[in-house]
C-alpha positions as CSV (number, residue, x, y, z in Angstrom):
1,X,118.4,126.6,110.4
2,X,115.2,124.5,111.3
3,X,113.8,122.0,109.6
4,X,110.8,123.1,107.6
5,X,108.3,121.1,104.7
6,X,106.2,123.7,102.7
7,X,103.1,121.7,103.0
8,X,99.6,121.8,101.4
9,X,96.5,123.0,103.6
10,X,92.8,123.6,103.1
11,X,90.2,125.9,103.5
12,X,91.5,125.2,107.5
13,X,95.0,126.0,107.7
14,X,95.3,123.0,109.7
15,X,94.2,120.4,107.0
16,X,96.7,119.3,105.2
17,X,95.8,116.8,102.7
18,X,98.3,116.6,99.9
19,X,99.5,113.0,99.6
20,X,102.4,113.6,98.5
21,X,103.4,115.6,101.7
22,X,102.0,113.2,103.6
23,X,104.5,110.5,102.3
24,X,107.3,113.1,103.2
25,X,106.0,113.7,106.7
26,X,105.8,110.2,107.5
27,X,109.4,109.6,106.4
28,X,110.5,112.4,108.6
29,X,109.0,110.4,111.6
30,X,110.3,108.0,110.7
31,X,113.8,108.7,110.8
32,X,112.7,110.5,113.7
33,X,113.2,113.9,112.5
34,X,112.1,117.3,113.7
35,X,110.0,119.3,111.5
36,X,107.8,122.2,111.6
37,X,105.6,123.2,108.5
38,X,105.0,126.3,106.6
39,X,101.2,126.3,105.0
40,X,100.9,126.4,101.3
41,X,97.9,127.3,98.6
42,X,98.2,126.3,95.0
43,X,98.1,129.9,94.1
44,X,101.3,130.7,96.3
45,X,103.8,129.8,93.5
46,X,106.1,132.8,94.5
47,X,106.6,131.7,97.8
48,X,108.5,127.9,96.0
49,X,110.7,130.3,93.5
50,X,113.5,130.2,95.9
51,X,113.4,126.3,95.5
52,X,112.8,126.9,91.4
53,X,110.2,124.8,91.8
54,X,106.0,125.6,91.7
55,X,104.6,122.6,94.1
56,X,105.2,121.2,97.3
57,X,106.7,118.8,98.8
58,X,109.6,121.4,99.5
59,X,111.8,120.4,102.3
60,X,114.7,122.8,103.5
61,X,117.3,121.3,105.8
62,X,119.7,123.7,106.5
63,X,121.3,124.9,103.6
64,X,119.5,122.0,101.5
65,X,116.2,122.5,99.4
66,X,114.9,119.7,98.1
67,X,111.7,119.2,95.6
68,X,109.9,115.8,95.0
69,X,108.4,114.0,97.3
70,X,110.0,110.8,96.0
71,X,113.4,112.7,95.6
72,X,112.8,113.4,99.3
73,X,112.5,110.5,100.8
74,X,115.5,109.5,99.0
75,X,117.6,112.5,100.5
76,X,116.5,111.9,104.1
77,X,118.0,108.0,103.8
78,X,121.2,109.8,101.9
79,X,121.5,112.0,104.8
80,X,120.2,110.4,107.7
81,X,120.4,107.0,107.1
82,X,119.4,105.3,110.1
83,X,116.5,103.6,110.2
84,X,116.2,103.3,105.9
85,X,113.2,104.3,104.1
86,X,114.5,102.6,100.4
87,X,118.1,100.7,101.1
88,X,120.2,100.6,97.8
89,X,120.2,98.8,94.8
90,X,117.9,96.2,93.8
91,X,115.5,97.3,97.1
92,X,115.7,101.3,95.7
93,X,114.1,100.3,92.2
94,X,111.5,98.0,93.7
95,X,110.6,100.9,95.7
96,X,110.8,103.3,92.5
97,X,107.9,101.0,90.5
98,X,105.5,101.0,93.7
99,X,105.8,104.7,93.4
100,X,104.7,104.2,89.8
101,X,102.2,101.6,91.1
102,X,100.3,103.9,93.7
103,X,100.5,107.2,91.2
104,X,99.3,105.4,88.4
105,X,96.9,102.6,89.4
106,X,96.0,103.9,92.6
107,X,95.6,107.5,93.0
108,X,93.0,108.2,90.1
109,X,90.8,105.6,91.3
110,X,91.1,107.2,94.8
111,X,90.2,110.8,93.3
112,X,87.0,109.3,92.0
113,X,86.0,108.5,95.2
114,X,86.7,111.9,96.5
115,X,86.8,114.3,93.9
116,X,84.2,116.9,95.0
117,X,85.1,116.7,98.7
118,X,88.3,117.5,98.0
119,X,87.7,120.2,96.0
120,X,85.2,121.6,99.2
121,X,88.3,121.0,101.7
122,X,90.6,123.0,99.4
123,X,91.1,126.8,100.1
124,X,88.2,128.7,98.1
125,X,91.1,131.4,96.5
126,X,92.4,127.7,95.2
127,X,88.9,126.0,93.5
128,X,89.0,127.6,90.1
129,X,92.4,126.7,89.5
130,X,91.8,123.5,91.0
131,X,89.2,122.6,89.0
132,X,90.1,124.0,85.8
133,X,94.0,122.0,86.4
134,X,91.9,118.8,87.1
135,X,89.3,118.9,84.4
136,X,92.1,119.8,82.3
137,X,93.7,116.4,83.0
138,X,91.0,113.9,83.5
139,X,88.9,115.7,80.7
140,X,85.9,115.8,81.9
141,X,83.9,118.0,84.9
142,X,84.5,116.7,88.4
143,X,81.3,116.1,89.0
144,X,81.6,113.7,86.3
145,X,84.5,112.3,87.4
146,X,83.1,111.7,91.2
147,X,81.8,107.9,91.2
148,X,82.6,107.1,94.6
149,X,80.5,103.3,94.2
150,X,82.9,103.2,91.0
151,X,85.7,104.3,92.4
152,X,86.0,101.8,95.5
153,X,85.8,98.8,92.9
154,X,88.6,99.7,90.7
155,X,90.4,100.4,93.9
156,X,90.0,96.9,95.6
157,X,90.9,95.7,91.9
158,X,94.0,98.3,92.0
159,X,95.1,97.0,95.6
160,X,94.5,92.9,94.9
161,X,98.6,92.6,95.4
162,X,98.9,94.6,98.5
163,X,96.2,92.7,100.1
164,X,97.7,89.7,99.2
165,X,101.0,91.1,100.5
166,X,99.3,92.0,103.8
167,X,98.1,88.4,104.7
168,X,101.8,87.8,105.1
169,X,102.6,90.6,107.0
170,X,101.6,93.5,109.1
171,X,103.1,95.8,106.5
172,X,104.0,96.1,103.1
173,X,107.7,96.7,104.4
174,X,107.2,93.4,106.6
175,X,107.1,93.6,110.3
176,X,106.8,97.6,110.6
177,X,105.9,100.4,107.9
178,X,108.8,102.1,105.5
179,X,109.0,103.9,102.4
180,X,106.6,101.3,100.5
181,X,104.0,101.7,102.8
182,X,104.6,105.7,103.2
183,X,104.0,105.8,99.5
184,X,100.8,104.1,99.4
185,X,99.6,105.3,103.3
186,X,100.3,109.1,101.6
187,X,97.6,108.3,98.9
188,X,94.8,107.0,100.9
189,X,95.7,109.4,103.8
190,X,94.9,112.0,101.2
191,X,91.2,110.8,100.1
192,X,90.6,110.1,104.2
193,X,91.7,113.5,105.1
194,X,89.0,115.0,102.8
195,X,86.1,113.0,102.5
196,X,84.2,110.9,105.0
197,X,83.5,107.9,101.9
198,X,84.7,105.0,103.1
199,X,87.7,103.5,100.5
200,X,87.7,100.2,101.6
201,X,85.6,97.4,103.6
202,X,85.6,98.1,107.0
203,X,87.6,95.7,108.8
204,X,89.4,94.4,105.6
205,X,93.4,93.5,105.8
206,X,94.0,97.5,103.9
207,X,91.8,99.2,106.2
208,X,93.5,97.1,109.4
209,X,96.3,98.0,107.5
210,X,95.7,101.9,107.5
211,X,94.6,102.5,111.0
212,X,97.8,100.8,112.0
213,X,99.3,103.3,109.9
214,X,97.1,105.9,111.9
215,X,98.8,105.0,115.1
216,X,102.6,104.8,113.5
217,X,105.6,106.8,115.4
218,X,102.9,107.9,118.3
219,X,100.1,108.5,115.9
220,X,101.4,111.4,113.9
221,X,98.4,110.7,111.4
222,X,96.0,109.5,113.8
223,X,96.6,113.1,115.3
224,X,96.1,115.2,112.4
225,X,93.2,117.4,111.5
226,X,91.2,115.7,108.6
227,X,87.4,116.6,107.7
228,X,85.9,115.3,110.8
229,X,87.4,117.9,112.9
230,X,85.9,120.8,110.6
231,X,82.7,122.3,111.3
C-alpha cells in the first residue's frame, strides 16, 4: 500500500496550511520518503474514523496508521531510521519540550498575526466551525484576537532563544535542519501559507532562517501553494 498523510487544505484544494502537517511532511523529506496526500476539511471527521481519531496529521504506511503529528515523527525515526529526526534518550526529551515551546509560546502569538487570513484561506463549509472552535478557546471574537503589530512583538520576545541559537548555527539542529527545526518551521510555515503579514524582520537570522527552510530537500516548501498563488 502507498504511502498517504491525510492533510489539511483550504478553500484551494492545493493549500495546505495546517502546521502540524507541515511538520510531518517535512520529516517525510527528510528521511526521504515517498508520500502522496489525501485533502482534508475540518468537517470530514468520518473520513479519520478508521484511524479513531478526528484530526489530521494521519499517516498510513502500509498496514500502520498513525495520529499525532509529534507521535509521527517519532514513528518514521522508529521505522526508518536513517537520517534521525529525534535520536534517543536525553536528545528525544529535549526535542519533546521544544514541541511544548513552539505549541505554547509560539503558535498563539503566530495566530494573532494571522487569525482572520486564515480563517479566509480555510474552506467556507469549514468557517463556522472554525470560528466558533477558536473563539471557544481564546474567548474572545477573532477579530479581537487579530493584532498582527501585537502579535509580531510577542513573537520576536517568544523566539529571543532560537535567534540566539541561530547566530551559532545555520539551524536549530546545527549544520542542517531536523525535527527541532520541523517543529518550529511547521508553525511559521502555517501563518506564511495564509497571510501575506510579514512575522518577522526582513533579513533577520529567523527569517534567513526560514527561507533556508523554503529551499530544504529541493524546496518542498518553497514549492507549495500558499496565499500568493491564489487569485
Amino acid at each position: 500500500m502507498a504511502r498517504q498523510l491525510y492533510d489539511l487544505c483550504g478553500r484551494d484544494e492545493r493549500l495546505r496550511f495546517s502546521p502540524f502537517c507541515w511538520r510531518v511532511r517535512m520529516a517525510l523529506a527528510h528521511k526521504g520518503l515517498e508520500f502522496t496526500t489525501r485533502p482534508w476539511h475540518f468537517l470530514e471527521k468520518e473520513a479519520l474514523a478508521f484511524a479513531h481519531h478526528d484530526k489530521v496529521p494521519v499517516l498510513v504506511d502500509g498496514e500502520q496508521v498513525v495520529t499525532d503529528s509529534f507521535d509521527i515523527m517519532r514513528y518514521l525515526d522508529d521505522a526508518y531510521p536513517q537520517a534521525p529526526l529525534f535520536g534517543e534518550g536525553a536528545s528525544y526529551q529535549r526535542a519533546r519540550f521544544f514541541k511544548h515551546f513552539v505549541e505554547r509560546s509560539v503558535t498563539p502569538v503566530l495566530f494573532k498575526i494571522v487569525a482572520l487570513d486564515l480563517l479566509a484561506a480555510i474552506h467556507p463549509s469549514d468557517r463556522e466551525y472554525f470560528r466558533e472552535t477558536r473563539e471557544a478557546r481564546f474567548g474572545c471574537t477573532l477579530e479581537a484576537l487579530h493584532q498582527p503589530d501585537q502579535g509580531r512583538k510577542q513573537l520576536a520576545q517568544a523566539l529571543a532563544p532560537v535567534y540566539a541559537q541561530l547566530k551559532e548555527s545555520q539551524f536549530i539542529d546545527g549544520d542542517a535542519p531536523s525535527g527541532a527545526d520541523y517543529l518550529l518551521f511547521g508553525s511559521m510555515m502555517w501563518a506564511y501559507t495564509v497571510s501575506l503579514e510579514p512575522l518577522v524582520t526582513a533579513g533577520d537570522d529567523v527569517d534567513q532562517w526560514f527561507k533556508r527552510m523554503l529551499s530544504a530537500h529541493d524546496g518542498v516548501a518553497g514549492k507549495a501553494t500558499t496565499v500568493r498563488d491564489l487569485a
